[in-house]
N, C-alpha and C positions, 0 to 999 in steps of 0.2 A: 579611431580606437587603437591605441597601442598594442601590441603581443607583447604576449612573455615569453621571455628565454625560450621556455620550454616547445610553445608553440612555433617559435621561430626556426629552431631546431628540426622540428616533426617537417613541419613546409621543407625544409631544404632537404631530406633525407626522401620525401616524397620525390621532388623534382630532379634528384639524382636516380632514385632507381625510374623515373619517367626517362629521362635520357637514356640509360642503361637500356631498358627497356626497348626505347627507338633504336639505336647502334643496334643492337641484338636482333631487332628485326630486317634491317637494311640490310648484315649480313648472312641472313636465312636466304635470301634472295635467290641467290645462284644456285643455293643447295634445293633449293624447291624447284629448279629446274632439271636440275640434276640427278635428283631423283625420278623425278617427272619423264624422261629420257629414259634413266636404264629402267625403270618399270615399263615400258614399253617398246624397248629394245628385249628385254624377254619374254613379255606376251606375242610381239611381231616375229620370234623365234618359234614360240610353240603356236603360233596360228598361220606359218607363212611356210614352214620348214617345207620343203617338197617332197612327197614320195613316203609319206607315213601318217596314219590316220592319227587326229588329235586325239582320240583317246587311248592310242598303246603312247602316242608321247608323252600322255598324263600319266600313262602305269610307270613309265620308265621315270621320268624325274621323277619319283616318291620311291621308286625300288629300294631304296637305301634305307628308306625309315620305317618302308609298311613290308608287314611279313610276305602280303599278298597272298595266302596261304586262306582255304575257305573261303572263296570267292562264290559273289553272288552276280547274277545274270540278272538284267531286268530289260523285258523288250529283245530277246535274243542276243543282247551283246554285257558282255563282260563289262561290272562298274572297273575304275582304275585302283580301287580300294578295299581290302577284305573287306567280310562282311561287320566285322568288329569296329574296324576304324571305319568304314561309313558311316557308322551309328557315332561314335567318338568323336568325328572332327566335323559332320555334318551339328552337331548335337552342338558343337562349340561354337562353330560361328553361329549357328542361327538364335542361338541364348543369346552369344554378342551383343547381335545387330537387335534382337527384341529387347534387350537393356538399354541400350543407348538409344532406340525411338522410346522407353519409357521416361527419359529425360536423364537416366544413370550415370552419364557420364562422368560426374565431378562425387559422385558416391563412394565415403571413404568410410561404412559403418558396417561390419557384419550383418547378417540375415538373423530375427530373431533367432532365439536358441532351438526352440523345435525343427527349424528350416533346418538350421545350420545340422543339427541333427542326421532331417533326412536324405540331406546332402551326401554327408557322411554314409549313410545307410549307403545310396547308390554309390557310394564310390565301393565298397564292402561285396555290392553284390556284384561289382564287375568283376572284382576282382576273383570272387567263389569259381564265377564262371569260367574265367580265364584260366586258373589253375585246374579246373576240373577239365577245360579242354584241352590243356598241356599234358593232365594226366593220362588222357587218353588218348596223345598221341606216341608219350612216352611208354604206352603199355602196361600202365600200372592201374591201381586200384584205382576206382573214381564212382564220384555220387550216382551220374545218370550219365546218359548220350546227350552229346550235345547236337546244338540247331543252331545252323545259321541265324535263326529268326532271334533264337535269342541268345545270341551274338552282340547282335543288332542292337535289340532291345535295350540291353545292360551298357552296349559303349552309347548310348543317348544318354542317359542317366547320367554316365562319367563325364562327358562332352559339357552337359548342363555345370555341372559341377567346376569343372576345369573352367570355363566362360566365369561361371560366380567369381573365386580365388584370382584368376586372371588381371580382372577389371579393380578388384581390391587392391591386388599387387600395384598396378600400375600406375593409380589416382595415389596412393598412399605413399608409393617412391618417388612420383617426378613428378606430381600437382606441386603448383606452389598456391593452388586456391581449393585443398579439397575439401568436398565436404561432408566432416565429420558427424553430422545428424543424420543424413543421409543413407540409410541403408541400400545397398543393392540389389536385396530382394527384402520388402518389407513385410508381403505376406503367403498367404496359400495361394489365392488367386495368380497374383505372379508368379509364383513356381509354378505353376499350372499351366498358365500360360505358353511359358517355357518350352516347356514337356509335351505338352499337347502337337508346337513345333516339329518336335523331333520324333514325335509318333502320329503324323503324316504323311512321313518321309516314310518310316515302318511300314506303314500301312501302302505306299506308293508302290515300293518293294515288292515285296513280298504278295501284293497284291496284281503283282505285275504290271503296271500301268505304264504303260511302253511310252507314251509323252512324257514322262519325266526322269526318264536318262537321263539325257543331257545337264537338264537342272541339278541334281541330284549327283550326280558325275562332279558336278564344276563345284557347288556347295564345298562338297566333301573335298576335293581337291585346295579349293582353298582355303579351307579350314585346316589342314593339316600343314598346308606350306605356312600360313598362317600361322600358327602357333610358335612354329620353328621362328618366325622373322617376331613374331612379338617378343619371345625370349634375348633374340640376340637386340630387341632393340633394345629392351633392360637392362643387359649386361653393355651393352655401347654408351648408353645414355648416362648410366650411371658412371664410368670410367672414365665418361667428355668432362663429369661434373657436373652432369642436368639434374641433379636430388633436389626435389624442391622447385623447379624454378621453372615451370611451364604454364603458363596458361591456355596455350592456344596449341591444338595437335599440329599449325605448320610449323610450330619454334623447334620442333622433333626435325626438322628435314635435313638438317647433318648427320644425327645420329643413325638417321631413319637409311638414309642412303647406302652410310657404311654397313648397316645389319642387313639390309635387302643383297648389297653385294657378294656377306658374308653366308645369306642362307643360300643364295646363289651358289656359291661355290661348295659349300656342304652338301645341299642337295647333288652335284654334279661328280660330286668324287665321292661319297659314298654309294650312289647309282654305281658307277664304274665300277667301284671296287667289288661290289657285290656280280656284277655281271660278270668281270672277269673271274672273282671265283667259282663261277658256277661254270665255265667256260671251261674253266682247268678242272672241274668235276669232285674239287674241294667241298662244297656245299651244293644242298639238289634244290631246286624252285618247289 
């Protein structure tokens, strides 16, 4: 049976982005190692370093981005993260990782409009919080006393939220296969879900439940480094030229290297910078 034109065309346009396709993956190669490497040339840093316990080393890499101001105790030891951003970046990854075991991954469709909503709400009320506890550090008028607990509380909520927009963001800039029927949270059950996650952790807290430090420590830890390296791998990814054109998260492993080196060194000099001005007595911890 003959082709036409038109189908002859299509076939060739196939089998060129199929090559395209292989070259592009044969060159990931190194970068998968490479990454592979200095991802574990920084964890064998912060788990090998001699003479300092792993959780001031976790306070210390995040110095730069967390106030660490209202801190919470669980199990007699200090988490590495106020009590705000433990609720905020534990609340993120763990939305995450419950999104993409819901099969979310390739989901490029907002949350109905009531989710989308009360998404919005939470982000609304972290914010009430936040200003009303600025307020009262500043000494001025403000609603109530604030609590730790709900601190906590409201950066879960935000954390949820920031995981939702995150995952939109990133199927919708660098998918070249998203998809568009696909919502990310399709209903109440899965925000609930969510949520429920991150008011565990609340509940862990707050409840003292001294086994899960550690957990709870490292969550929040790398949710917060996390967010920082998803952002720069956006802005890297999008600047190589990856819009569009991923199917597979190891095609990211050029992009992916240069943003981990990048959060790398962000984290590492804005730690310093802030040490050293506390040091010169410029700013108080």
């Amino acid at each position: 049976m003959e082709r036409s034109s038109e189908e002859i065309i299509e076939l060739a346009r196939r089998e060129i982005a199929a090559r395209r396709e292989r070259e592009r993956s044969g060159s990931d190669i190194p970068w998968r190692f490479a990454f592979i490497g200095l991802l574990g040339a920084i964890l064998a840093g912060m788990l090998l370093w001699p003479g300092t316990p792993l959780n001031w080393k976790m306070y210390a890499a995040v110095h730069g981005v967390c106030a660490q101001v209202h801190n919470v105790s669980l199990g007699g030891e200090q988490l590495p993260l106020c009590a705000r951003n433990t609720g905020i970046y534990s609340g993120f990854l763990l939305t995450f990782i419950y999104l993409w075991l819901l099969g979310r991954e390739r989901a490029a469709k907002l949350p109905p409009p009531a989710i989308v909503a009360a998404l919005v709400a939470l982000v609304v009320m972290m914010a009430v919080d936040g200003f009303n506890s600025l307020f009262v550090d500043l000494f001025l008028p403000h609603l109530y006393t604030p609590r730790n607990e709900l601190r906590t509380l409201t950066g879960i909520g935000m954390g949820t939220a920031i995981a939702v927009a995150m995952l939109l963001i990133l199927n919708l800039s660098l998918r070249r296969d998203p998809d568009m029927e696909q919502r990310v949270i399709g209903n109440w059950r899965e925000l609930g879900g969510a949520l429920l996650l991150g008011l565990l952790v609340h509940a862990a807290i707050y409840g003292n439940v001294a086994i899960t430090y550690w957990p709870i420590a490292i969550v929040a830890w790398t949710g917060i480094v996390g967010i920082l390296f998803a952002v720069n791998l956006l802005i890297v990814a999008l600047a190589m030229n990856y819009e569009g054109r991923v199917v597979h998260a190891a095609e990211l492993a050029r992009p992916a290297t240069v943003a981990l080196a990048l959060t790398a060194i962000m984290l590492g000099l804005m730690s310093w910078g802030r040490f050293w001005l506390e040091a010169q007595g410029l700013i108080v911890s």
